[in-house]
C-alpha positions in Angstrom: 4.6 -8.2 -0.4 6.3 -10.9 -1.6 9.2 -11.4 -4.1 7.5 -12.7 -6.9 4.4 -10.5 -7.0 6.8 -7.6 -6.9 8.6 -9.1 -10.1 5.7 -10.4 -11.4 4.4 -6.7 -11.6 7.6 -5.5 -12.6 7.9 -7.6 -15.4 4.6 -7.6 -16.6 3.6 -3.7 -15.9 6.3 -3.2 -18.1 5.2 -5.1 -21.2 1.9 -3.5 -20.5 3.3 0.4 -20.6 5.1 -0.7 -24.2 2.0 -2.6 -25.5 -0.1 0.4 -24.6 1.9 3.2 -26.0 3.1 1.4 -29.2 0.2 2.1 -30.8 0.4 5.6 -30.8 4.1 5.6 -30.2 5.7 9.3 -30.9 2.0 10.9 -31.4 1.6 14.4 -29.8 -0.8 14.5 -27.0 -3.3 16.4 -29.3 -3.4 14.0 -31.6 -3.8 10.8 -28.9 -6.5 13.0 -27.5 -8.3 13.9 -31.0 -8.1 10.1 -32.3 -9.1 7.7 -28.9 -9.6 10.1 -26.6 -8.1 9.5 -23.4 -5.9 6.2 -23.6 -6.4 3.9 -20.9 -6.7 0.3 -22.8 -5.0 -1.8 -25.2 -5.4 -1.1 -28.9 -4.8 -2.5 -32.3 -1.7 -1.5 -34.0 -2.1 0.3 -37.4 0.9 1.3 -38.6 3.1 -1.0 -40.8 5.6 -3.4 -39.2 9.3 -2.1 -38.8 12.6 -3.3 -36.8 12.0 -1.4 -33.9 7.9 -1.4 -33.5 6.3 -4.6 -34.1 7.2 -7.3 -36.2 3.8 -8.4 -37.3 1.4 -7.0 -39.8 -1.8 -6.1 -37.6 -0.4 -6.9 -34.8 -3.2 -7.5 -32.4 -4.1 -5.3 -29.3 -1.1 -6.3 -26.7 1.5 -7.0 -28.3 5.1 -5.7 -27.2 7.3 -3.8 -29.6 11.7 -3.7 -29.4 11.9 -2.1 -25.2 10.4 -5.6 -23.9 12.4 -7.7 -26.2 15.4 -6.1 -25.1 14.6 -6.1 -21.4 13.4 -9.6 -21.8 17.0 -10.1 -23.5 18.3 -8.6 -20.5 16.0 -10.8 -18.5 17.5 -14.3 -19.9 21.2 -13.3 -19.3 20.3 -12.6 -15.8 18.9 -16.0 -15.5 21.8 -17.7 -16.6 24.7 -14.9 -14.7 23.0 -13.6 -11.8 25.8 -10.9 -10.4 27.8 -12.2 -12.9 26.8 -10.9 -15.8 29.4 -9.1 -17.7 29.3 -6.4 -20.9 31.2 -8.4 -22.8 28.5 -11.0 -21.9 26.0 -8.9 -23.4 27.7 -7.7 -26.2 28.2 -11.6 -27.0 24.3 -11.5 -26.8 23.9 -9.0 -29.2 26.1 -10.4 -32.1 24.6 -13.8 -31.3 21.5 -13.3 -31.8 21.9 -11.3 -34.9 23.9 -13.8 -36.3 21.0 -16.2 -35.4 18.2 -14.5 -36.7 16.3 -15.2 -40.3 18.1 -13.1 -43.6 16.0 -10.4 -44.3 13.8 -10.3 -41.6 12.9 -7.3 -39.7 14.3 -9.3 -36.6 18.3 -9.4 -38.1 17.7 -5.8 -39.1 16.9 -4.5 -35.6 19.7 -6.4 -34.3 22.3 -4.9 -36.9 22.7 -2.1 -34.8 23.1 -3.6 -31.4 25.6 -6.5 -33.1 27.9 -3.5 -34.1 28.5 -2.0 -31.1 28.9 -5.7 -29.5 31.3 -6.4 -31.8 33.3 -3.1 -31.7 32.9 -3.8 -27.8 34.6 -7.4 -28.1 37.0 -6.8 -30.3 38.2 -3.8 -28.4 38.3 -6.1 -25.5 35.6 -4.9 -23.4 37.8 -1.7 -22.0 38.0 1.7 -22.9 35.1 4.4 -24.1 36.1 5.6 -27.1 36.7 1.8 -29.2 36.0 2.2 -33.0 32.2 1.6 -33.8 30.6 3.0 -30.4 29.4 6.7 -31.6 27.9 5.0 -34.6 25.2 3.9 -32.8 21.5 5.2 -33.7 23.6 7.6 -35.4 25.4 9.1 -32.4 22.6 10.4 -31.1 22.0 10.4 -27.4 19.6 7.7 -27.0 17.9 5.6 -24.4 19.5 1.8 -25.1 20.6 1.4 -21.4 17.3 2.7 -20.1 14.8 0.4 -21.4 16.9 -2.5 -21.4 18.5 -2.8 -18.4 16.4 -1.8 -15.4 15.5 -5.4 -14.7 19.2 -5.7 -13.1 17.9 -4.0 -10.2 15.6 -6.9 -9.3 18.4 -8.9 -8.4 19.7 -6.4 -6.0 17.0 -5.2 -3.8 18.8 -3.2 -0.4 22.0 -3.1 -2.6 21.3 0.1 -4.6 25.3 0.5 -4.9 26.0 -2.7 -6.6 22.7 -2.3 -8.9 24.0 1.2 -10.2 27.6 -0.4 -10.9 26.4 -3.4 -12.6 23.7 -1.3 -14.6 26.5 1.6 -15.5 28.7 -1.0 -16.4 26.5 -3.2 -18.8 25.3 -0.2 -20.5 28.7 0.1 -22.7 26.5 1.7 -25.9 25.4 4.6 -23.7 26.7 7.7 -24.4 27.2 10.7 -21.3 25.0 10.8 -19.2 22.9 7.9 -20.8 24.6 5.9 -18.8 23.8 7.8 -15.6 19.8 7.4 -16.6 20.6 3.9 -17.4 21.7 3.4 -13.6 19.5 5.2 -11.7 16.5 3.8 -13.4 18.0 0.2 -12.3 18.4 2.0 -8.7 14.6 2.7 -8.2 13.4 -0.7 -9.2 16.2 -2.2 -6.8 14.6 0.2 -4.5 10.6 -0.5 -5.4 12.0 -4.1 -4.1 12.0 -3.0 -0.3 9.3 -4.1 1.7 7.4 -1.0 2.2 8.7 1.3 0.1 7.5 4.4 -1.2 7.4 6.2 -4.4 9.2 9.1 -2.2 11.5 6.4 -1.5 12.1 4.5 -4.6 12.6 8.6 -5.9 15.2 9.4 -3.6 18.0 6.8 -5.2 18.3 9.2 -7.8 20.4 11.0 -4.8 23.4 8.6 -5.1 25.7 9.5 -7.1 29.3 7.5 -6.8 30.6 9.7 -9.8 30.0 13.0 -8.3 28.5 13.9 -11.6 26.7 16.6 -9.8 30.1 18.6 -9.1 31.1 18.6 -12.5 31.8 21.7 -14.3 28.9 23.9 -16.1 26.8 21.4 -16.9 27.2 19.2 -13.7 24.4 15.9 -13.4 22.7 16.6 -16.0 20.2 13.7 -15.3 20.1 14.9 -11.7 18.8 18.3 -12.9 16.1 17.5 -14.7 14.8 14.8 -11.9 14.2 17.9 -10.1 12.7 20.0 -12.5 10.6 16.9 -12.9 9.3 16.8 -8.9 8.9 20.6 -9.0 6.5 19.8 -12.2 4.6 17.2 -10.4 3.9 19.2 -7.1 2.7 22.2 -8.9 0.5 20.4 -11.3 -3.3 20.0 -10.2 -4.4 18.2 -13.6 -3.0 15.5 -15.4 -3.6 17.6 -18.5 -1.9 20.4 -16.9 1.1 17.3 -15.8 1.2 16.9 -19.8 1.6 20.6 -20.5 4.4 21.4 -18.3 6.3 17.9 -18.9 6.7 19.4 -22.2 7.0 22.6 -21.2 9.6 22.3 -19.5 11.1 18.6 -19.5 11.5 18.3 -23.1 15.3 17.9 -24.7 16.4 17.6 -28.5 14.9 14.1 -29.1 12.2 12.2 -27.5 14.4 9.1 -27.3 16.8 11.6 -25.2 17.4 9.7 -21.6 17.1 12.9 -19.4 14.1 13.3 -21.1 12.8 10.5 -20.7 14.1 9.7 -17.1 12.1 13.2 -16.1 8.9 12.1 -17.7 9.3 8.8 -15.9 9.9 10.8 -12.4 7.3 13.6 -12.9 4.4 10.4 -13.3 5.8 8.6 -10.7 5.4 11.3 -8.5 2.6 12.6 -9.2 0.3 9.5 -8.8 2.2 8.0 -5.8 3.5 5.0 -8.2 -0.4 3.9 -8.8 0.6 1.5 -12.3 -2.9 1.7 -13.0 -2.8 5.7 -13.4 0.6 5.9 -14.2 0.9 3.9 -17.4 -2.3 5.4 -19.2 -0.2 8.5 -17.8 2.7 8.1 -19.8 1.2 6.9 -23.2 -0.8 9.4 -22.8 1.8 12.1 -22.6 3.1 11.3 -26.1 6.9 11.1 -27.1 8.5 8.5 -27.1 5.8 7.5 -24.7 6.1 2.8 -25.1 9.5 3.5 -24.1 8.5 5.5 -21.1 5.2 3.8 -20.2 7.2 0.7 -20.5 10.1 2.3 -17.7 7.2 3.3 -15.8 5.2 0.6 -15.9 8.4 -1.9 -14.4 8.9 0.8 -11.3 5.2 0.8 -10.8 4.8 -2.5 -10.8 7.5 -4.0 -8.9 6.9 -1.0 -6.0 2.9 -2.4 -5.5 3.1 -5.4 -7.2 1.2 -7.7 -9.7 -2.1 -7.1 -8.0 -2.2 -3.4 -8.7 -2.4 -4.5 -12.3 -5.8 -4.6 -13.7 -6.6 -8.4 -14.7 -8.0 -7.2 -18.3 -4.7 -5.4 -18.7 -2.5 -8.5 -18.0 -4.8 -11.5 -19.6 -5.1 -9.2 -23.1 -1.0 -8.9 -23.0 0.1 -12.3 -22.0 -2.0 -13.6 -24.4 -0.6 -11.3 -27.4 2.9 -12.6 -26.3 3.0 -16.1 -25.6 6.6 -16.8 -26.0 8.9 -16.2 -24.3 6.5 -16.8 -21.1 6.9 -14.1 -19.0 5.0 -15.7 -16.0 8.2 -18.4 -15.8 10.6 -15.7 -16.4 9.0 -14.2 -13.3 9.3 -17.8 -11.3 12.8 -18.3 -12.6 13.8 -14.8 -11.2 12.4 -15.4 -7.8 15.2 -18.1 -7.3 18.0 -15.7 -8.4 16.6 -13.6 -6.2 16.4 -15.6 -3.2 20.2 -17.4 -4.5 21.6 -13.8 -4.3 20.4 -12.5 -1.4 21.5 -15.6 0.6 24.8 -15.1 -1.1 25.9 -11.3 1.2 24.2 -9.5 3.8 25.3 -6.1 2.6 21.4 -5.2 2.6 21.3 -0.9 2.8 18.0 -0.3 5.1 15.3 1.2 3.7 14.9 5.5 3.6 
């Protein structure tokens, strides 16, 4: 398959996941089930406007919420830094484009809280953990800002899962714990979905590396790691996707749905249990309820980049590209392609394929 229908799907599978859960963003399954039945299409948006849903009144069936705009944020910086992308590079992002956007609009609002952390992040000089400003973020609660931002990273690195989980740990300074770790492996499985002929078993099995040995920690140990597994062991003994639902939340469910293990585990049991099919597995995930754009929209960029842009259904793509016209996703696609190619060129420290 070649390069650009891999980040074509990618790209595109993962506006598609967040378009197609935002409108029931958060709902139970019960209640997704009682009011459309089962979800498998995009729908018009009914609940008001806010900073982190979207930012138009009746916003028509397709349109993206926050997770795409910050992976397409992610998306530009790689454009223009390759490899080279830095935190502080990021953090500069953050803070610039709050400072940029319109007085009162729900657009400087939702950037208010990523231009605080970027600017604790800079002033503290890009080093550290514990810099003034950092556990203010969302709160302090452990949330997924590193997850469904940053994954995109690991198109740049396809062979070179190493590099992709350092650069992804790394840029995902406003992670907390083992937010970070979820922010990382997530960037490892789409470097991995980048193989020619790869596998859902073996885009999976990156959440085996482990550079920290988080695993041999004390009481806890990975915590991420743990609930990957509790998430295969779901997905083998489930025989219906309602029963999938069930014991996701049986026995994947944290504190808060925006918790990265969580999430992460939802991602993995879906995954797994329809063989990486984005067609099944995005419906999948809104489907499932929680915080279920965010995950659909993970889902969706692992999906897509492992089978590409012709796994996507045409109705799916047309009805999203057309809600979103700016930035254009399709040239963000192209442009990516020659980073790509650039970067690969650039080593031969390619891991083979297992």
């Amino acid at each position: 398959m070649d390069t650009l229908g891999k980040i074509r799907g990618g790209l595109i599978g993962s506006a598609i996941g967040d378009a197609m859960g935002g409108p029931v963003e958060m709902w139970a399954p019960h209640r997704i089930s009682e009011t459309h039945g089962w979800v498998d299409s995009l729908l018009p948006y009914t609940m008001p406007p806010n900073p982190t849903y979207v930012w138009e009144p009746d916003a028509i069936p397709g349109s993206y919420t926050d997770d795409t705009r910050l992976k397409l944020l992610a998306v530009r910086l790689i454009l223009e830094e390759a490899s080279d992308l830095t935190p502080i590079s990021l953090a500069s992002r953050f803070v610039a484009c709050h400072a940029n956007a319109k007085d009162g609009s729900l657009e400087k609002e939702w950037y208010s809280e990523w231009a605080a952390v970027g600017r604790s992040f800079i002033k503290n000089g890009g080093t550290g953990y514990d810099y003034p400003g950092l556990h203010g973020f969302y709160g302090g609660e452990m949330v997924c800002g590193g997850l469904i931002t940053l994954p995109a990273v690991g198109f740049v690195f396809e062979g070179n899962e190493e590099a992709a989980y350092d650069l992804a740990y790394r840029l995902a300074f406003f992670d907390l714990g083992y937010a970070r770790d979820a922010t990382a492996l997530a960037t490892v499985f789409v470097a991995r979905a980048m193989r020619d002929g790869a596998s859902v078993d073996s885009v999976l099995s990156g959440a085996d590396y482990d550079p920290y040995n988080l695993s041999g920690r004390q009481i806890f140990g990975r915590v991420c790691g743990r609930y990957i597994e509790r998430a295969i062991d779901v997905a083998k003994q489930a025989k219906t996707r309602q029963e999938l639902i069930a014991d996701m939340h049986e026995q994947l469910i944290r504190s808060t749905p925006c918790d990265p293990a969580e999430m992460l585990a939802f991602t993995v049991a879906i995954l797994k249990w329809v063989d990486g099919d984005p067609k099944a597995a995005i419906p999948l995930a809104v489907n499932a309820g929680r915080d279920n754009d965010s995950i659909a929209g993970v889902v969706g960029m692992i999906a897509g980049t492992l089978h590409g842009i012709d796994a996507l259904p045409m109705d799916w793509i047309g009805t999203v590209l057309k809600a979103n016209p700016e930035p254009d996703i399709e040239d963000m696609a192209s442009q990516l392609v020659e980073v790509v190619v650039k970067h690969a060129g650039n080593r031969c420290d390619r891991v083979p394929n297992s």
